[in-house]
N, C-alpha and C positions, 0 to 999 in steps of 0.2 A: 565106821564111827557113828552111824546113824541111832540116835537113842534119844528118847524122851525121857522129859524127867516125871514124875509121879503128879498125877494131880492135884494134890496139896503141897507142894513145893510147888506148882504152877503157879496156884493162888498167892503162896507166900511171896513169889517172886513179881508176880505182874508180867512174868515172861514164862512162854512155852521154850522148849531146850527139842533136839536134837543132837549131835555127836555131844654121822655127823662127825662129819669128824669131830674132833677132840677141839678142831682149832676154826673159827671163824674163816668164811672166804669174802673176799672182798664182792662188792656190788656189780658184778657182771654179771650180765645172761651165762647160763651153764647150757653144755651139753651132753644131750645123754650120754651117759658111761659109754653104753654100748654102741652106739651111734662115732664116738670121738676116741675110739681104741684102737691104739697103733702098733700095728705089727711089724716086727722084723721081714725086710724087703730081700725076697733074696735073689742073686746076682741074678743075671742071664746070661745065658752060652750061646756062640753060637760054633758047629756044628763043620768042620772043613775036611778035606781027604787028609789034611797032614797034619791036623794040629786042632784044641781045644782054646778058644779063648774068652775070655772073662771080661763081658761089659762093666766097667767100673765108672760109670758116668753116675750112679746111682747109690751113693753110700749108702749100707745097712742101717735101719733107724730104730735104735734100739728100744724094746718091747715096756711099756709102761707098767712095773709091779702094783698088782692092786689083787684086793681079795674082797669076793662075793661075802656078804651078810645077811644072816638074817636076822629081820626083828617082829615084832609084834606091837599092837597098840589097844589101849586096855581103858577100864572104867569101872566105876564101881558093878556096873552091868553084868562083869564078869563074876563076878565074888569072890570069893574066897581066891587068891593064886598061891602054889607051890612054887615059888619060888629056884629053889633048888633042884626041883624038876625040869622046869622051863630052862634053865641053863645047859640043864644034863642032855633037853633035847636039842642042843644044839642056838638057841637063842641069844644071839649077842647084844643086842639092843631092844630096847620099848618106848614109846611115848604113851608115856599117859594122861588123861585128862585129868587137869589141876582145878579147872575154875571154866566159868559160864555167865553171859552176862557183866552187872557189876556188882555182884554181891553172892554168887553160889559158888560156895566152895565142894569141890566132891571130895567125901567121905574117907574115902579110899588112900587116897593119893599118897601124903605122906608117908604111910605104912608099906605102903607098895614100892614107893618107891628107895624107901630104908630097907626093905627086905631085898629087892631087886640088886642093890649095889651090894649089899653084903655079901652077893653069890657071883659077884664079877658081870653084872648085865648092866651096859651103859643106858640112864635115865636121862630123857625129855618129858620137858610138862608142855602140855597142848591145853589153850584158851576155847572154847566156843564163842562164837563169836553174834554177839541177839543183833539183827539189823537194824532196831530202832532204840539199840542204845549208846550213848555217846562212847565213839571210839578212844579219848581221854580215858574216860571214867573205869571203862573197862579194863584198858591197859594197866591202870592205875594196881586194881584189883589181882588182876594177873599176877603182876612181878610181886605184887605183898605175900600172894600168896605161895609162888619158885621160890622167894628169898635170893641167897646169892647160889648164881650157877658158875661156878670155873670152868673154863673150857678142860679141862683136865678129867673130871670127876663129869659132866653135863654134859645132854644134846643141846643145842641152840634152843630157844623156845617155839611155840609151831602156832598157827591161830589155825581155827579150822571153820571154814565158811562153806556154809548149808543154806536152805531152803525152809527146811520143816521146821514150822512151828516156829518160826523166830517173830512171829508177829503178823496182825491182820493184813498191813495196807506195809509189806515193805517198800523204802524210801526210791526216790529215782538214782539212777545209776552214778551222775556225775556226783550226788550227793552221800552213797554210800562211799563211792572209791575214795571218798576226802577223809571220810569218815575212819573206811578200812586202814587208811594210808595214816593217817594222825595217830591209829591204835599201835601201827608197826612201830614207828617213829618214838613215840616213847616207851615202848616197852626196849628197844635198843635202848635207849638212852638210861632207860632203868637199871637193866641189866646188863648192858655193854658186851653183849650178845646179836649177833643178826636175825632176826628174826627166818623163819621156813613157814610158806602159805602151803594149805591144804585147801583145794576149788573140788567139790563135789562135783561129779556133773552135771546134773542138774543145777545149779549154782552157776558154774561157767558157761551153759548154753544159755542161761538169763542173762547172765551181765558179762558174761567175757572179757575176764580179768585179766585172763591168763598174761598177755601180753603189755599190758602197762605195769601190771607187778611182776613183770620179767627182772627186773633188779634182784629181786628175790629169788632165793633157789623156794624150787616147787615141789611140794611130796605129791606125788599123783596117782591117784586112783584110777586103775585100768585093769580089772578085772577079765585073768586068761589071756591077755594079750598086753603087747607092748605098748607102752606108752607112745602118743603121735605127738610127742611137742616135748621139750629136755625137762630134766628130772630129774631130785638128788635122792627123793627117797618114789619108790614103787611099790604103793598096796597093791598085792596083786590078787589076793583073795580076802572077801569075808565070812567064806565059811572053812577057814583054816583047823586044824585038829594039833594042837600042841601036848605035851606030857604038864600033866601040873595045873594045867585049865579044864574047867567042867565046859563042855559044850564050844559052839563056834565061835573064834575069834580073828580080827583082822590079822593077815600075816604081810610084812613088808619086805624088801631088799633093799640094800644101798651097794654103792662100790667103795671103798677105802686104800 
């Protein structure tokens, strides 16, 4: 998700830039998919001259239906999308970036995400999130700019918190987390939606968030290897090769 915005949108803005189910989960920590997948147990025998028998202390515990996804996550960065290519190759989901700050809307977004659903690929809008600007104001911006999302038709909304460029002298920790926390708080309330935190890593080795927005389900960025802490969406690469996209783009997983 890592992107700058142009230098005169920088100026215009006073801010430099960088970067589901169907149905709401309640406020618990998650765990990873793959980490919390339960298999069917099967008996054990043991082994006599006369006879086979069957330990049944141990009921079979039946296998959790869920299917692997993939998605992708986009920006005006990428340009032009085919749409109906990207489906074709397999792409079920996208987040895309809606908004930045309290006042950048990306270009893109609507259209993309009008053409995306016309082809059956389920849309989320993702915020960036500037460090020194009030988490209100930004949320505010945000949801004007989703409109309404139905869990039916939407991915939940995503904030994505970075590093780069978000400002000179970012704030101290116990001050952003208020900050970050008051942006999730009403964009829920806005959208009636849970919000999904994306922690860059660099981002998370600064402030290590990971763990007090554990309420939150987490998209995590863990490129070639598995995630070390639970996770509802997995970027696992950002030099991904999709049908319908010119050049590299983030590619994700979820379980459903």
């Amino acid at each position: 998700m890592r992107r700058l915005l142009p230098p005169v949108v920088v100026a215009a803005l006073l801010v430099v830039t960088g970067c589901g189910p169907a149905e709401d989960a309640p406020k618990t920590p998650l765990q990873s998919p793959l980490s919390t997948h339960t298999s069917e147990l099967p008996s054990t025998t043991t082994q006599t001259t006369t006879q086979t028998t069957t330990d049944t202390t141990r009921p079979p515990q039946p296998e959790k239906q869920r299917v692997r996804q993939r998605g992708i996550d986009a920006s005006h960065h990428q340009g032009a999308i085919d749409w109906q290519a990207v489906a074709g190759d397999g792409v079920s989901f996208a987040y895309l970036k809606a908004s930045e700050g309290t006042s950048y809307t990306d270009p893109t977004f609507a259209g993309h995400r009008a053409a995306a659903q016309d082809h059956g690929i389920q849309v989320g809008g993702y915020h960036y999130f500037q460090l020194c600007s009030p988490g209100v104001e930004q949320a505010a911006h945000f949801a004007s700019v989703l409109g309404p999302i139905s869990a039916g038709s939407h991915l939940p909304p995503a904030v994505d918190l970075e590093l780069a460029g978000s400002c000179t002298t970012p704030p101290p920790r116990a001050v952003l987390l208020a900050e970050v926390r008051a942006f999730l708080e009403q964009v829920e309330a806005a959208t009636e939606r849970e919000p999904v935190v994306y922690l860059y890593p660099e981002f998370e080795a600064e402030y290590g968030f990971a763990a007090e927005l554990g309420d939150y389900r987490q998209w995590v960025r863990s490129l070639g290897q598995r995630p070390d802490r639970p996770w509802w969406i997995w970027q696992q690469t950002d030099a991904g090769s999709v049908d319908g996209i010119s050049g590299p783009v983030d590619v994700n997983v979820r379980w459903r």
